[in-house]
C-alpha positions as CSV (number, residue, x, y, z in Angstrom):
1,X,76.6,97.6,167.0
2,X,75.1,93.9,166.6
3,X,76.0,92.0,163.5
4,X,72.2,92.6,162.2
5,X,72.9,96.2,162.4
6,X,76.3,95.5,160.9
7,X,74.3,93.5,157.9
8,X,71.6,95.9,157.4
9,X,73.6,99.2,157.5
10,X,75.7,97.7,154.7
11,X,72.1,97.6,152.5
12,X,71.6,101.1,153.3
13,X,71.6,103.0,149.8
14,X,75.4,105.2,150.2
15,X,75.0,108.9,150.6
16,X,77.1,112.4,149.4
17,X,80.1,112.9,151.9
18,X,79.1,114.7,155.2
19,X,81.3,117.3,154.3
20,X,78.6,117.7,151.7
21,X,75.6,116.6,153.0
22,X,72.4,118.6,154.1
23,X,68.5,117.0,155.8
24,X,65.7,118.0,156.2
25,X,62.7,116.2,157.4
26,X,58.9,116.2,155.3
27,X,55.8,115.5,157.6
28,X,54.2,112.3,155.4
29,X,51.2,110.0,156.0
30,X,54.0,107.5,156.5
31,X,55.5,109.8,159.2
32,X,58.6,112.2,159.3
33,X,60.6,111.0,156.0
34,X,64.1,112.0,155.6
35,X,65.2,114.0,153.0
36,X,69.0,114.3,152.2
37,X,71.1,115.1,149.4
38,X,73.5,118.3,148.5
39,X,72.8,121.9,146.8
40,X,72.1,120.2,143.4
41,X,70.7,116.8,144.2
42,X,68.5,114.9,146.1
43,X,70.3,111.3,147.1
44,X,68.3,109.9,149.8
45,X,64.7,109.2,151.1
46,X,64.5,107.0,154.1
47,X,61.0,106.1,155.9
48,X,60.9,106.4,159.7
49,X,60.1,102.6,160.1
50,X,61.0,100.0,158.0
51,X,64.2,97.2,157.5
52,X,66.5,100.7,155.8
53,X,65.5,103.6,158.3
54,X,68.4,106.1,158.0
55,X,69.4,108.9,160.7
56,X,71.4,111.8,159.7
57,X,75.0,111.2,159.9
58,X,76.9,113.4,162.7
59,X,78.6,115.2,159.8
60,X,75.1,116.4,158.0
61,X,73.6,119.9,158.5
62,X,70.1,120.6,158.3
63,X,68.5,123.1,155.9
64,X,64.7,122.8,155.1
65,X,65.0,125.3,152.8
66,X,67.7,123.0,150.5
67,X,64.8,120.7,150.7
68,X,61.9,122.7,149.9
69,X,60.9,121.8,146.8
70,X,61.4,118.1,147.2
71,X,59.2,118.7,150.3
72,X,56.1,120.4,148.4
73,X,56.6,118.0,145.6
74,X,56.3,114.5,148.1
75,X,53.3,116.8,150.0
76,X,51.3,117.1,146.9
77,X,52.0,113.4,146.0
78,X,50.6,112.7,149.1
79,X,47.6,115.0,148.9
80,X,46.5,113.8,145.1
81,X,48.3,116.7,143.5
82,X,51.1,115.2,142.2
83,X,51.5,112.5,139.7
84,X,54.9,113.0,138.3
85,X,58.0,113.6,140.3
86,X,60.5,117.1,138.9
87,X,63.2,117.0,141.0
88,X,67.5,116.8,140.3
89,X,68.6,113.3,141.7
90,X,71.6,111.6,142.2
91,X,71.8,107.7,142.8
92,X,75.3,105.7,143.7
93,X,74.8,102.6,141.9
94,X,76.2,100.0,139.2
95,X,75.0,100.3,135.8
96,X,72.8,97.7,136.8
97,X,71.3,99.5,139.6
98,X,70.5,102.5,137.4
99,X,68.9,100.3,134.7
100,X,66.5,99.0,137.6
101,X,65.7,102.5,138.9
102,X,65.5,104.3,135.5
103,X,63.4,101.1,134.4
104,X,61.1,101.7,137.5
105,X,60.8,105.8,137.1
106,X,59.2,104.2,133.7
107,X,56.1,102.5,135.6
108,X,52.9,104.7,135.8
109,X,51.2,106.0,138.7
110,X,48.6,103.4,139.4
111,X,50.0,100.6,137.8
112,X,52.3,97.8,139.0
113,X,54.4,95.3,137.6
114,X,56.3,92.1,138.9
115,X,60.2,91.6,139.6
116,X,60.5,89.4,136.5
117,X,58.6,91.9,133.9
118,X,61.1,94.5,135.0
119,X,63.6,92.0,134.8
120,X,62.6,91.5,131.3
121,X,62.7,95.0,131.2
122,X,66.1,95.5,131.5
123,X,67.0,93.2,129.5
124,X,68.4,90.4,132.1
125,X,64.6,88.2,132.4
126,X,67.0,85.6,134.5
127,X,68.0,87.8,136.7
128,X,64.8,88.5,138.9
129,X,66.6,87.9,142.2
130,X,69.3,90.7,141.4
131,X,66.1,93.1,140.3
132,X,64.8,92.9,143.4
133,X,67.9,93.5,145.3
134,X,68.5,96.6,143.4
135,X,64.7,97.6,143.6
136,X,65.6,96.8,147.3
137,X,68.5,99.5,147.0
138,X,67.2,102.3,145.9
139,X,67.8,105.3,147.7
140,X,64.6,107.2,146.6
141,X,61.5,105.6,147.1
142,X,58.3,107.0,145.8
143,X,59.9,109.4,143.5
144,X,61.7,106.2,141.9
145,X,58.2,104.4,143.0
146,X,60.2,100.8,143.7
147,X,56.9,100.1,145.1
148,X,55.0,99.7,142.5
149,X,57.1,96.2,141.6
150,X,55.1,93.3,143.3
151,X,55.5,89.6,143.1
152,X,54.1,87.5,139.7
153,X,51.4,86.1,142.2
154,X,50.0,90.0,142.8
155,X,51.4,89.6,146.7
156,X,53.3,92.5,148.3
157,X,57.1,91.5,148.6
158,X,59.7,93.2,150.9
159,X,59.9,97.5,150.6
160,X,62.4,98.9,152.7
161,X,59.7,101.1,154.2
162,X,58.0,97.8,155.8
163,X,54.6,96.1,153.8
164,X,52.1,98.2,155.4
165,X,53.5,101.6,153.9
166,X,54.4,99.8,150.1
167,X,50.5,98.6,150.9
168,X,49.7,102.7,151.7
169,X,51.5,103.7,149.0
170,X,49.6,101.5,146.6
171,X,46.1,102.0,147.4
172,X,46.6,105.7,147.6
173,X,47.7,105.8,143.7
174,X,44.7,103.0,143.5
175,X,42.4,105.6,144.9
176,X,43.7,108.3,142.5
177,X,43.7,106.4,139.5
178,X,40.5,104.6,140.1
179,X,42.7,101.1,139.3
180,X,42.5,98.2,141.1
181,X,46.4,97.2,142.0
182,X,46.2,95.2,144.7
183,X,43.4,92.7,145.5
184,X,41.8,94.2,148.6
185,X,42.5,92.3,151.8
């Protein structure tokens, strides 16, 4: 493993024990995104491209019917049905971490704020650089939408997904909210 994969797989968002763990793959406009978690939670989402694409560890079983309802609830999202995510989650984090993603969970579909509103959001409005690295951590993207955090200047800023699917993910709730989010390219 090079150092860069040494670096980056520390980043990745941590994930149940394998003895634990179960995957399942959804079919996304994004591509296949992973799906893993155990019988009572969902812990992880991971894109198929991106700076934080995860495999399933040897360990991991797959069961797509663990996974079903996360599934039909992030294919609805995708097909306009959904604006609101109902699903049991678990996150590994500091208390930190989980004031950023419960702050974010907060942010309505179609809108977007900046690192240092949700900065101010949680209370730390210094602390804009550690926002963004737990923004950057969080192991569920789209149901904890960390992309709907953009820079003050209204430009897209690193998503673990890559730019272009925060930039998918952004004008689809544009187009089914009628906002404007982004200024168009």
């Amino acid at each position: 493993m090079s150092s860069e994969q040494t670096k980056r797989s520390r980043r990745l968002p941590p994930t149940p024990s394998s003895a634990t763990c179960a995957y399942s793959y959804v079919e996304s406009p994004l591509g296949p995104l992973l799906l893993a978690g155990d019988a009572a939670d969902l812990h992880l989402i991971s894109f198929p491209k991106g700076k934080q694409v995860r495999t399933p560890d040897p360990g991991w079983r797959r069961d797509d019917a663990l996974f079903a309802s996360a599934a039909a609830q992030l294919r609805d999202y995708f097909d306009g049905e959904l604006e609101r995510f109902d699903l049991s989650l678990r996150t590994a984090g500091t208390a930190f971490q989980t004031a950023v993603w419960t702050a974010l969970r907060k942010i309505p579909l179609g809108q977007t704020i900046s690192y240092a509103d949700l900065a101010r959001r949680v209370g730390k409005p210094t602390a804009v650089r550690a926002v963004g690295t737990a923004n950057g951590a969080n192991p569920l993207p789209i149901v904890i939408p960390c992309h709907r955090v953009i820079g003050s200047n209204g430009s897209l800023t690193g998503f673990g997904g890559g730019l272009d699917a925060k930039r998918f993910l952004l004008d689809h709730e544009r187009a089914l909210t009628g906002t404007t989010i982004l200024p168009d390219p």
